[in-house]
C-alpha positions as a Markdown table, in Angstrom:
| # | Residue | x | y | z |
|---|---|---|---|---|
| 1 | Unk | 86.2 | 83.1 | 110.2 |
| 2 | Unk | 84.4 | 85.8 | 111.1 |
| 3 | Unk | 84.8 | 89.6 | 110.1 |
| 4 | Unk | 85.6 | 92.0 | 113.3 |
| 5 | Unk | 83.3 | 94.4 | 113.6 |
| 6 | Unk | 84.7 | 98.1 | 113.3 |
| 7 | Unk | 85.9 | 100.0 | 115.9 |
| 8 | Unk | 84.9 | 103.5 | 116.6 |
| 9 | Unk | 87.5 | 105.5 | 116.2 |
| 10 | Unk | 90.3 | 106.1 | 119.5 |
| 11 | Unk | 91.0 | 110.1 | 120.0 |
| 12 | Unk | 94.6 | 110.8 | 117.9 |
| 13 | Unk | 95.5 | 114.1 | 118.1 |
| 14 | Unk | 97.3 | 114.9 | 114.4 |
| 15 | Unk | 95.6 | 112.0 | 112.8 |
| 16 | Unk | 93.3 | 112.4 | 109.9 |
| 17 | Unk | 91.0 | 109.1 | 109.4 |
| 18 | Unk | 89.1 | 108.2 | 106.2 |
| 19 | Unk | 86.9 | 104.9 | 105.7 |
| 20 | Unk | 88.3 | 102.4 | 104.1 |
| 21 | Unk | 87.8 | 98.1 | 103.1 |
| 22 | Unk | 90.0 | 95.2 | 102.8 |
| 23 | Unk | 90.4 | 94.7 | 99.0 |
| 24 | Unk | 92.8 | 91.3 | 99.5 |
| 25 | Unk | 94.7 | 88.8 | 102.1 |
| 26 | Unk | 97.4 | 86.2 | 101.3 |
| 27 | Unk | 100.0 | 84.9 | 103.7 |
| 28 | Unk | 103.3 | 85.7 | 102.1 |
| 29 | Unk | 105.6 | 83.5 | 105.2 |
| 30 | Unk | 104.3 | 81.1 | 107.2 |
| 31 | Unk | 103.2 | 83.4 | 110.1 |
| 32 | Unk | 103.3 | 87.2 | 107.8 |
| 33 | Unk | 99.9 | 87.7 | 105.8 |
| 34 | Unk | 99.9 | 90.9 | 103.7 |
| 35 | Unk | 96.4 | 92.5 | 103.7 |
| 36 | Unk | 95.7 | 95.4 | 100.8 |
| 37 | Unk | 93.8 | 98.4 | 102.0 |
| 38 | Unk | 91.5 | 100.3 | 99.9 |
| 39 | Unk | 90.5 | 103.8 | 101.2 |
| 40 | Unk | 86.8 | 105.3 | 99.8 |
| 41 | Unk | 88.9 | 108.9 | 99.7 |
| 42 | Unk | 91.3 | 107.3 | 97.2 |
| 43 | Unk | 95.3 | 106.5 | 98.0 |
| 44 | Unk | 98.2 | 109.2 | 98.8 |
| 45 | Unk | 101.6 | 108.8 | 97.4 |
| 46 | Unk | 104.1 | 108.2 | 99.9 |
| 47 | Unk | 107.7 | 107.8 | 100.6 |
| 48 | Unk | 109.8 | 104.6 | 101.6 |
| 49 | Unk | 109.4 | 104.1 | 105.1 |
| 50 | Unk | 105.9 | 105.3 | 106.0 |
| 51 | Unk | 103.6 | 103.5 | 108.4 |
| 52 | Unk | 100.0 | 103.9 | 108.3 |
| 53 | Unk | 97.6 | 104.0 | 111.4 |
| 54 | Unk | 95.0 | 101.7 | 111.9 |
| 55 | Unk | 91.7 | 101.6 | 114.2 |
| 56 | Unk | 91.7 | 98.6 | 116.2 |
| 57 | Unk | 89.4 | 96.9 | 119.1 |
| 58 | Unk | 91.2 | 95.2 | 121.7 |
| 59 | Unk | 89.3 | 93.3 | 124.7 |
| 60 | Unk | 86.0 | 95.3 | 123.5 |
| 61 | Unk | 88.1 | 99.0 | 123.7 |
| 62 | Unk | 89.0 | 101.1 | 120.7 |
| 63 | Unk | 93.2 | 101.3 | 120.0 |
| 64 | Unk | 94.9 | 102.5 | 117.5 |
| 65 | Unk | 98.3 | 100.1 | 115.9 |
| 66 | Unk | 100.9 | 101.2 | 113.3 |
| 67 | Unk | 102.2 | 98.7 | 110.6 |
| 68 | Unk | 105.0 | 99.9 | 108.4 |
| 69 | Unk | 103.6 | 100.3 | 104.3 |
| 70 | Unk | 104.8 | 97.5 | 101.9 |
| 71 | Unk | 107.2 | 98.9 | 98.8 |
| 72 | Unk | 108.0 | 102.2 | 96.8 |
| 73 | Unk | 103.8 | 103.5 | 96.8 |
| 74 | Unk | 100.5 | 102.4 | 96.7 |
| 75 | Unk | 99.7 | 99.7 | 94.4 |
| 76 | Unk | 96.3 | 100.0 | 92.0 |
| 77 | Unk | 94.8 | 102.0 | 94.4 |
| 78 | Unk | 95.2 | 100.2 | 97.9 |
| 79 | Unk | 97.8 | 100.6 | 100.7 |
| 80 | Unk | 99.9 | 97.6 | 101.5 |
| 81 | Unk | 100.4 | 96.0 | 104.8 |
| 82 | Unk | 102.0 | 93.1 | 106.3 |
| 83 | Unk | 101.4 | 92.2 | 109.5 |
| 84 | Unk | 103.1 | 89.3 | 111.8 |
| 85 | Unk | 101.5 | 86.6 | 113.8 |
| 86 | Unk | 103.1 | 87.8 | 117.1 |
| 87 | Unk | 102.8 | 85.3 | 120.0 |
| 88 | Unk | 102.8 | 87.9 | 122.9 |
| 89 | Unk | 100.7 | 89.9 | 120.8 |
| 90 | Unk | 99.0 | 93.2 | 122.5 |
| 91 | Unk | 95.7 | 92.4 | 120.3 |
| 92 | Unk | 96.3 | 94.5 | 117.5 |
| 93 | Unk | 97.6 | 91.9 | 115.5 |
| 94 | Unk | 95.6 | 89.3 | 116.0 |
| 95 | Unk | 92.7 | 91.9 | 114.8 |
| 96 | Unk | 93.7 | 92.9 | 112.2 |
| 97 | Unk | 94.7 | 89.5 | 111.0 |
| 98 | Unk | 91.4 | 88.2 | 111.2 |
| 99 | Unk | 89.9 | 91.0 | 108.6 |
| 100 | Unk | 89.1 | 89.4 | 105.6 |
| 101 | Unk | 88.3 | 90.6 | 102.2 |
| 102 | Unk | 85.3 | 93.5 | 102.0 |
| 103 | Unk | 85.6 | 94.0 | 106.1 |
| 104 | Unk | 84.9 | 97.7 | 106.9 |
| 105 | Unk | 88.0 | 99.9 | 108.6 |
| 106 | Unk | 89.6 | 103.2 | 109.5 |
| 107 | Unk | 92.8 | 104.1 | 108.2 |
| 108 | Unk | 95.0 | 107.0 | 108.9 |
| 109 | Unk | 97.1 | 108.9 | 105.7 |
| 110 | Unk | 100.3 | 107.8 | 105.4 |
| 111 | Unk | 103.1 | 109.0 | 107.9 |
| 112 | Unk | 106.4 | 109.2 | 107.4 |
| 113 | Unk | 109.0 | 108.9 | 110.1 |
| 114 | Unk | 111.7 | 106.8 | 108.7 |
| 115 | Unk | 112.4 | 108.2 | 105.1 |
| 116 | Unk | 115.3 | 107.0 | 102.9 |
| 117 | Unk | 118.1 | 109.6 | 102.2 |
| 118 | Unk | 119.5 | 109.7 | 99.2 |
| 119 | Unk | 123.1 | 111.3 | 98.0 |
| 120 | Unk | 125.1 | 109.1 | 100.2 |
| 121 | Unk | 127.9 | 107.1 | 99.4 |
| 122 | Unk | 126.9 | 103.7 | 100.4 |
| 123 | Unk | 123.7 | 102.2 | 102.0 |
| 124 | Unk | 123.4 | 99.4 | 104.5 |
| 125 | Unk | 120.1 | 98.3 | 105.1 |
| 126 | Unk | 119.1 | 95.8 | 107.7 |
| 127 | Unk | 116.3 | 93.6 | 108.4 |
| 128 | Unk | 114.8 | 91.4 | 111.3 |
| 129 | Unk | 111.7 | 89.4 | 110.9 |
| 130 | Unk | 108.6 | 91.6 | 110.0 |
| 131 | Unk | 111.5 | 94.7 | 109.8 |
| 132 | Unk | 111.8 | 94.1 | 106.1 |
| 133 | Unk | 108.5 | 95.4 | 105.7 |
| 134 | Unk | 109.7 | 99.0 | 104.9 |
| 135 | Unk | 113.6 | 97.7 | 103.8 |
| 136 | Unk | 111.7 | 96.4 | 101.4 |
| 137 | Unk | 110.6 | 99.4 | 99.7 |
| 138 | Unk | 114.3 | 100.9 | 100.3 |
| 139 | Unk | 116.2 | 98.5 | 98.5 |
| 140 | Unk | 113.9 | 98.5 | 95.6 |
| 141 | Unk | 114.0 | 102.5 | 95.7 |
| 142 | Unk | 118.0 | 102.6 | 95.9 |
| 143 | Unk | 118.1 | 99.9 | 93.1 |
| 144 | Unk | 115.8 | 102.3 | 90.4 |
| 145 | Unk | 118.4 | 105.8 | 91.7 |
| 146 | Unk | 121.5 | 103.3 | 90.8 |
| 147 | Unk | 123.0 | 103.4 | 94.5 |
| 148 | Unk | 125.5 | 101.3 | 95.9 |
| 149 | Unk | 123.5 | 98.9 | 99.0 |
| 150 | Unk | 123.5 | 95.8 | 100.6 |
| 151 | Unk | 120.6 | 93.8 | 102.3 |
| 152 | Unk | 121.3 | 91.7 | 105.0 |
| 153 | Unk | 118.2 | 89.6 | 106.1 |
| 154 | Unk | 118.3 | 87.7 | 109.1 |
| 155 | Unk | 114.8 | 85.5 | 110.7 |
| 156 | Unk | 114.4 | 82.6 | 112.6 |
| 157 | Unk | 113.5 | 80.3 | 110.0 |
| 158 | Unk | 113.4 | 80.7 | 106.3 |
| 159 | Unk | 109.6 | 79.9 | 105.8 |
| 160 | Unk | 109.3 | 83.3 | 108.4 |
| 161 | Unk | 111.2 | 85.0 | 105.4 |
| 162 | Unk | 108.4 | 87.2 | 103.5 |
| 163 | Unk | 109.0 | 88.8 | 100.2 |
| 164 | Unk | 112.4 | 86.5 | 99.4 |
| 165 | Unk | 111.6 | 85.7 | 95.8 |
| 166 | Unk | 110.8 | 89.6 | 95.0 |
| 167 | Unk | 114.2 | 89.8 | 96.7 |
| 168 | Unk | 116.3 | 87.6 | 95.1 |
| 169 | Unk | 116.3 | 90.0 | 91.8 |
| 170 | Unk | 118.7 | 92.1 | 94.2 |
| 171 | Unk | 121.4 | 89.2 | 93.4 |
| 172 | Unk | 124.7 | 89.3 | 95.7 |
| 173 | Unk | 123.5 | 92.2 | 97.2 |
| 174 | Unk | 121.2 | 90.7 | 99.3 |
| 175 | Unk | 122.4 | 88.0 | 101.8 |
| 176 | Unk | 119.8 | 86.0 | 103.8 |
| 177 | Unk | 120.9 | 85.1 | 107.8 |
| 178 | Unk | 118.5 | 82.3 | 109.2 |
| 179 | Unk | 119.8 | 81.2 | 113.0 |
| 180 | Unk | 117.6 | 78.1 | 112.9 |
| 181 | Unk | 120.6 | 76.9 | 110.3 |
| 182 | Unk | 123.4 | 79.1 | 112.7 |
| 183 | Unk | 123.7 | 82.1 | 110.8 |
| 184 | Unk | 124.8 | 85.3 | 112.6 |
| 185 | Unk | 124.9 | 88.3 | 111.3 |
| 186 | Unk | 128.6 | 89.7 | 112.3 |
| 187 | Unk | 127.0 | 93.4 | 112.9 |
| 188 | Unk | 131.0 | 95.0 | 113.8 |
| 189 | Unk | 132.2 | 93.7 | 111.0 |
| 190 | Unk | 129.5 | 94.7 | 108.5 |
| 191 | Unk | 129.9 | 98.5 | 109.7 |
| 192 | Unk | 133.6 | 98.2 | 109.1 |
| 193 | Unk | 132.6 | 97.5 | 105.8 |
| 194 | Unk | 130.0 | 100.1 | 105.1 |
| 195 | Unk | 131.9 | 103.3 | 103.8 |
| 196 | Unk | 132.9 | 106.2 | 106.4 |
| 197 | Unk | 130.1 | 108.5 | 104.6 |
| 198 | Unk | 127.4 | 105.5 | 104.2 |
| 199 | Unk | 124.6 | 105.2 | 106.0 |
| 200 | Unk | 122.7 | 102.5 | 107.9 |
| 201 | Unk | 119.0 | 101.6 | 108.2 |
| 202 | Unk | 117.5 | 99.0 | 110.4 |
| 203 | Unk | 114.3 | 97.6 | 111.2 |
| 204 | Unk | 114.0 | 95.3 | 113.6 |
| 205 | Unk | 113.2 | 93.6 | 116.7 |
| 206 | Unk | 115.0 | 95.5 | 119.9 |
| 207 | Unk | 118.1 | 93.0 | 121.0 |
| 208 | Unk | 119.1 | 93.6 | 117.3 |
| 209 | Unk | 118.5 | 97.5 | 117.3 |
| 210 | Unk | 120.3 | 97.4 | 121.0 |
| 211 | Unk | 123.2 | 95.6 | 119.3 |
| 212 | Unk | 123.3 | 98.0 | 116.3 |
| 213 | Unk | 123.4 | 100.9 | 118.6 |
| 214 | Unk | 126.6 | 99.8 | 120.7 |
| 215 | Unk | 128.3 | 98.4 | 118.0 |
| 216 | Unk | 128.0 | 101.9 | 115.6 |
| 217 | Unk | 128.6 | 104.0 | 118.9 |
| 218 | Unk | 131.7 | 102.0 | 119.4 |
| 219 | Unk | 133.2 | 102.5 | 115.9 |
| 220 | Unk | 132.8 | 106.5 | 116.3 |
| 221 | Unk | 130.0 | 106.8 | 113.3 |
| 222 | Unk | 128.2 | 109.7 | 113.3 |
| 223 | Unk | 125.1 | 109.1 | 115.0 |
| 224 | Unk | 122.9 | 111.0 | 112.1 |
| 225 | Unk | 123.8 | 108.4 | 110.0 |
| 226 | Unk | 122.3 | 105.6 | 111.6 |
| 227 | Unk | 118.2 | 105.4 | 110.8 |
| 228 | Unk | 115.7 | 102.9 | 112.8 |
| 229 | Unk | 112.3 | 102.2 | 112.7 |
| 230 | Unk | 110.6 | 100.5 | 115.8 |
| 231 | Unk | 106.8 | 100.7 | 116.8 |
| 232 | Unk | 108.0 | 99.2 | 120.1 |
| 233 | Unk | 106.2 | 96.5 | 119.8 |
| 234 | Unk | 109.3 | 93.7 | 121.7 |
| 235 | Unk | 111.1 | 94.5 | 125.2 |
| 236 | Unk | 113.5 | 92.7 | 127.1 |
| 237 | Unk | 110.6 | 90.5 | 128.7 |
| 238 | Unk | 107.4 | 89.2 | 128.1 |
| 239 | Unk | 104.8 | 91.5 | 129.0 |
| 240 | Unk | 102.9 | 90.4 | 132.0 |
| 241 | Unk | 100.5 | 92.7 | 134.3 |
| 242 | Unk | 102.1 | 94.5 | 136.5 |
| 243 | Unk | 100.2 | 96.9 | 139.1 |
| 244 | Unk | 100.7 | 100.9 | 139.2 |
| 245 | Unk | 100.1 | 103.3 | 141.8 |
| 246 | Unk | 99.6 | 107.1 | 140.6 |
| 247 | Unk | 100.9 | 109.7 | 143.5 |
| 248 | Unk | 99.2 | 112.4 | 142.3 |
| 249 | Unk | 96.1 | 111.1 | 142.1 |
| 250 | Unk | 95.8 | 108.5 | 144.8 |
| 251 | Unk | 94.9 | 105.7 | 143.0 |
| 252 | Unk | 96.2 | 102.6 | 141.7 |
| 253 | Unk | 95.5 | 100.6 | 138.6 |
| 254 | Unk | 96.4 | 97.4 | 137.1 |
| 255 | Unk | 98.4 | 97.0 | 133.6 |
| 256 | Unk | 96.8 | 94.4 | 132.0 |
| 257 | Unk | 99.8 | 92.2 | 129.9 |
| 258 | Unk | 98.0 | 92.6 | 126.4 |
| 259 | Unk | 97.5 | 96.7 | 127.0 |
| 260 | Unk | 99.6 | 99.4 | 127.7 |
| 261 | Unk | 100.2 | 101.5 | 130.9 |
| 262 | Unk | 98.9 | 105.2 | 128.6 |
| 263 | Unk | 95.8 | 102.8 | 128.0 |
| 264 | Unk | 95.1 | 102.0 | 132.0 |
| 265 | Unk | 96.1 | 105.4 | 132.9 |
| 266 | Unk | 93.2 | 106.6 | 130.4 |
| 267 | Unk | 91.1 | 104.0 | 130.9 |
| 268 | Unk | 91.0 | 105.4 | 135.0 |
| 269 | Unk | 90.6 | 109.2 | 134.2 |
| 270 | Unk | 93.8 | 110.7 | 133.8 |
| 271 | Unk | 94.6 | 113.0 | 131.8 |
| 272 | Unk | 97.3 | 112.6 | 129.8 |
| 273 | Unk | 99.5 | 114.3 | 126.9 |
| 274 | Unk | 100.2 | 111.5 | 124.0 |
| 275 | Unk | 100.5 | 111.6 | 120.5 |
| 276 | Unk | 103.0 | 108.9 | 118.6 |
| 277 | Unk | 102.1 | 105.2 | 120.5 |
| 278 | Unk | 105.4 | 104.3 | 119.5 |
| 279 | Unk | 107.7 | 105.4 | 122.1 |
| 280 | Unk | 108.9 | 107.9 | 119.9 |
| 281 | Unk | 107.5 | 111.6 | 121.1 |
| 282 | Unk | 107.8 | 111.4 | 124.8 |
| 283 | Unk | 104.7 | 113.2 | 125.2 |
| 284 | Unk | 103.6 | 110.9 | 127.7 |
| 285 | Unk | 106.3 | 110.1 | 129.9 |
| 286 | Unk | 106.5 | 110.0 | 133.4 |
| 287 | Unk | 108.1 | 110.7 | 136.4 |
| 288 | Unk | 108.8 | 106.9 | 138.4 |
| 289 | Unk | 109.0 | 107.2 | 142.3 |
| 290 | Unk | 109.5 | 103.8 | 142.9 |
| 291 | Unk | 109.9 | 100.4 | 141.6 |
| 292 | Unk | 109.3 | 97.0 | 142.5 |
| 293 | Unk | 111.1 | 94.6 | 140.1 |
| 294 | Unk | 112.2 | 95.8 | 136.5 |
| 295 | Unk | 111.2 | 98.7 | 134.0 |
| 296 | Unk | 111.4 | 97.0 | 130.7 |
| 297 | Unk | 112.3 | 100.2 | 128.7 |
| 298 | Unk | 110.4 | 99.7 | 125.3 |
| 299 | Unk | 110.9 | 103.1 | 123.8 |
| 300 | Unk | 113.3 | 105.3 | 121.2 |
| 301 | Unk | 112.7 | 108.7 | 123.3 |
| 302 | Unk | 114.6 | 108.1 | 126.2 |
| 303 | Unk | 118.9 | 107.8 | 126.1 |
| 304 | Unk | 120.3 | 104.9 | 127.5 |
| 305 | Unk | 121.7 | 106.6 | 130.4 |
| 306 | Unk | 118.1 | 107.4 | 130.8 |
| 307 | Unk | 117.1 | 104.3 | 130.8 |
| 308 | Unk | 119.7 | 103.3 | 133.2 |
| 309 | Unk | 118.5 | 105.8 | 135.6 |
| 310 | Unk | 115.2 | 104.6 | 135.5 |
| 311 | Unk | 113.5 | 108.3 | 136.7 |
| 312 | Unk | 111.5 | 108.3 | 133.8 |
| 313 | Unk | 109.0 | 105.9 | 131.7 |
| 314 | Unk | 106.9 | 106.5 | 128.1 |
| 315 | Unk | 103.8 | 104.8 | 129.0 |
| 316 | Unk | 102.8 | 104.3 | 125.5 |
| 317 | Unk | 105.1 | 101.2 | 125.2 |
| 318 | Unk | 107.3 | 101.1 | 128.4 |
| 319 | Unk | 106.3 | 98.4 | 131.2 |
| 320 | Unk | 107.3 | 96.8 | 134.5 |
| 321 | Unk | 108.1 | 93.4 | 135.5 |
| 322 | Unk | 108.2 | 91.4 | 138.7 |
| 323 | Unk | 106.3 | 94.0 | 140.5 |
| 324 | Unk | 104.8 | 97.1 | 140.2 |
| 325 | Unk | 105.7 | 100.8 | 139.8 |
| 326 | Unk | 104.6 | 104.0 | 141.3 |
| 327 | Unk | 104.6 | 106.8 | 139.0 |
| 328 | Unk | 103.9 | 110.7 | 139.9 |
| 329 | Unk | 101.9 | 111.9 | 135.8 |
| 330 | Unk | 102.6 | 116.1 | 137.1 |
| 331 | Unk | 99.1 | 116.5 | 137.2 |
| 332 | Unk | 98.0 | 119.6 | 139.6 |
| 333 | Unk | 95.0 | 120.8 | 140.6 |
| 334 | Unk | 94.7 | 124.8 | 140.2 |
């Protein structure tokens, strides 16, 4: 297989970026492969629930794609990754996938957006597919500080079920949910059983974050003690190009279905404000004129009623469907 070649480097405001190489690869599910990351600088410490930034090329363009970091630290020098074989996969994936052992990369430090809390009463902490990447880490954290958790589990198949076996130390407390074999995971009734004062973590895909959210909202908990991670990398659809006309600049572009909207808008000239590429900053929303078919809201900035209103899209990870869009960025000359 051969080695992609390394990218240079995609502006990130915030970012600091050090050279690093692949020390190891090993699947560790049938489509998760865990690749170890060895930086020349030397490793930081970090806290449950960081992500690291990594430097990718996508259809011969420099990106940049986020994974969530595997357990409590780094291990013997080298950050820990796992990354999922993603079918509608923007390109990031499928990059970094293909790195083998001694390939050349940039890495950013650490970041950490979705940090375990401790002092509560009870913990909940729920995984979907590649989302137990960073539960992980939690569960292994809350088990060495002597807190009360559970870990529910769920994936489409049980060979799609990384890390199980380092798991399965966690005894009762863990409880595996495969729907290939028609197990649900009952989310109303597992927040009836999480204490008043506990507090819930999830990592997952978005029908299962979007389910979480109503279901919590419903039962009256207080919305600081629900925690997600999501590098908005799922929607409602599959992506598919869609075709976008900018107002204020007189021009129209064409979203490819394997980049983003921020990346054509960029690509063409304009300027705009960004920083996350998660949907989580809003940095680079904007104002939608018109639509022709569906917004397919991939994003954690906007509220739902937002959403609903469809006035506004994050073009980092938002898209359309069915049509096009036309969008007005605020840009004016002086």
């Amino acid at each position: 297989m051969a080695t992609p070649a390394t990218p240079e480097l995609a502006p990130a405001p915030g970012r600091h970026w050090s050279d690093a190489a692949i020390r190891s690869v090993r699947d560790v599910a049938s489509d998760v492969r865990m690749i170890e990351i060895e930086p020349s600088a030397g490793v930081r410490p970090y806290p449950t629930g960081s992500h690291l930034d990594i430097a990718v090329e996508v259809d011969g363009l420099p990106d940049v794609r986020s994974y969530s970091l595997v357990g409590e630290g780094p291990v013997d020098g080298a950050y820990r990754i796992a990354v999922k074989e993603i079918v509608d996969s923007r390109g990031g994936s499928v990059w970094v996938r293909a790195l083998e052992p001694g390939a050349a990369v940039h890495v950013s430090e650490p970041q950490s957006n979705f940090e375990l809390q401790y002092g509560r009463s009870a913990y909940l902490l729920l995984a979907g597919g590649i989302g137990i990447t960073p539960i992980f880490g939690m569960a292994h954290a809350l088990e060495r500080h002597g807190r009360p958790f559970r870990v529910l589990y769920a994936a489409r198949t049980r060979e799609q079920m990384a890390f199980v076996e380092e798991l399965a130390e966690l005894g009762d407390r863990l409880e595996l949910f495969v729907s290939a074999e028609g197990d649900r995971i009952d989310i109303g009734a597992e927040i009836e059983r999480l204490h008043p004062d506990g507090e819930l973590y999830l990592c997952g895909p978005l029908r299962l974050r979007d389910a979480v959210l109503r279901e919590w909202s419903e039962r009256d908990r207080r919305p600081d003690r629900l925690q997600f991670e999501t590098f908005a990398s799922g929607g409602r659809f599959a992506p598919e190009d869609f075709a976008v006309r900018v107002r204020d600049r007189d021009c129209e572009l064409t979203v490819r279905r394997n980049r983003t909207m921020l990346d054509a808008l960029r690509d063409e000239g304009v300027d705009m404000m960004w920083d996350c590429l998660r949907g989580e900053c809003g940095l680079c929303a904007c104002e939608v004129i018109e639509v022709e078919g569906e917004l397919d809201h991939r994003d954690v900035f906007l509220s739902e009623e937002e959403k609903e209103e469809g006035e506004t899209i994050i073009t980092c990870v938002s898209r359309a469907v069915g049509g096009g869009i036309t969008i007005d960025t605020g840009f004016r000359p002086e």
